[in-house]
C-alpha positions in Angstrom: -2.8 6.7 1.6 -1.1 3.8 0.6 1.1 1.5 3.0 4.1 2.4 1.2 3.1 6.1 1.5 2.6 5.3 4.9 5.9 4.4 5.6 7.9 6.7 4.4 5.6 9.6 5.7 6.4 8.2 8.7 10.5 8.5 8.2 10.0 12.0 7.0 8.4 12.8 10.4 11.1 11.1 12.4 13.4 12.7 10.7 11.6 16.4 11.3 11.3 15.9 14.9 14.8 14.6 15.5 16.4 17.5 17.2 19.3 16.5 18.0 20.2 16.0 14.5 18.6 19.3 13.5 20.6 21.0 16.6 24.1 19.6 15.2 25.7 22.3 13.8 28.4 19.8 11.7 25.7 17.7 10.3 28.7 15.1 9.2 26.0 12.3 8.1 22.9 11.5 6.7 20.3 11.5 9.3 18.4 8.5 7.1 20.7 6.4 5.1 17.8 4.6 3.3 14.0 3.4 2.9 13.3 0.2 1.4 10.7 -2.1 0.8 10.4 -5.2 4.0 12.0 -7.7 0.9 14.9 -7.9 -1.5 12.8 -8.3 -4.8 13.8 -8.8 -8.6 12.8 -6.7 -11.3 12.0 -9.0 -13.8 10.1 -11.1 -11.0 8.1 -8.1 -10.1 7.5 -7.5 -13.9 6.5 -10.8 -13.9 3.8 -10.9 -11.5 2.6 -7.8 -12.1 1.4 -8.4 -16.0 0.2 -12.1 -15.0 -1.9 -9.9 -12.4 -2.9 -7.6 -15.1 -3.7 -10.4 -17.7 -1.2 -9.2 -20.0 0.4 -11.5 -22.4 3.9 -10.5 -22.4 7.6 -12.3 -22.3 9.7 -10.5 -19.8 13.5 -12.0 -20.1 16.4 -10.0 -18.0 19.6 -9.2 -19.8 22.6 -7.7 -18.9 25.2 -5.3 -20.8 28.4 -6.4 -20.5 29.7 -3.0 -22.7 27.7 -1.0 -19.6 30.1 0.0 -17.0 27.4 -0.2 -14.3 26.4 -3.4 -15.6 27.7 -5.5 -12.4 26.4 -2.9 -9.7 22.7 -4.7 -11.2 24.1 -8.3 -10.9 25.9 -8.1 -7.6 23.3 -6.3 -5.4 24.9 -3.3 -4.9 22.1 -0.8 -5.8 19.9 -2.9 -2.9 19.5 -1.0 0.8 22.5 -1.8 3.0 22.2 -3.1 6.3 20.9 -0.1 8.4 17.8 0.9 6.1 15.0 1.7 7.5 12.2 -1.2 6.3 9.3 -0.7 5.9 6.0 -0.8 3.5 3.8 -3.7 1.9 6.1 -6.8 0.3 5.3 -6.7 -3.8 2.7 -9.3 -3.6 1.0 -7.7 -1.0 0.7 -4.3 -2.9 -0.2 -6.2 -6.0 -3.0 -8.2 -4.2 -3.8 -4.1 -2.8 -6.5 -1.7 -4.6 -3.2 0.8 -4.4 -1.9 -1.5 -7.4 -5.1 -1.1 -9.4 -4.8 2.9 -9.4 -2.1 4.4 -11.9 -0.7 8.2 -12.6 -3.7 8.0 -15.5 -6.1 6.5 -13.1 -8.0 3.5 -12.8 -6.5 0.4 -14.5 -9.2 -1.3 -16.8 
């Protein structure tokens, strides 16, 4: 099982043997706001790295979409974990450098 995995099997358990939470019959709020990874990361960063680890000769440019109405929740960090996420997991590079990076849905990567 990966790190990764790991850590968010982890969370799920927490969660399952929180009893309190499970006893409260209201249930007003999420009992876990959030999982992320242990650093903030860019996309096209992680794209990046991972076809330079891959040996794959590719140009990776970000754009944005001014005509996309979500378009500055991607600029201004608003889709990353807030403040109270649970962190947890291997950092990109550390997954990359991992065998867990070498294995795809299809299998092994050649």
């Amino acid at each position: 099982m990966s790190p990764a995995m790991g850590a968010v099997r982890r969370a799920l358990v927490d969660l399952a043997a929180d009893l309190e939470w499970a006893a409260s019959p209201t249930r007003a709020e999420a009992p876990l706001s959030e999982i992320a990874g242990p650093e903030e990361d860019n996309l096209v960063d992680m794209a990046k790295l991972f076809v330079a680890r891959r040996g794959i000769s590719l140009l990776i440019e970000g754009m944005t979409d001014p005509s996309d109405p979500d378009d500055e929740l991607y600029l201004d960090g608003s889709l990353l974990a807030g403040p109270h996420a649970t962190r947890a997991g291997p950092t990109f590079e550390q997954w990359l450098a991992s065998d867990d990076a070498n294995v795809t849905t299809y299998g092994a990567a050649s």
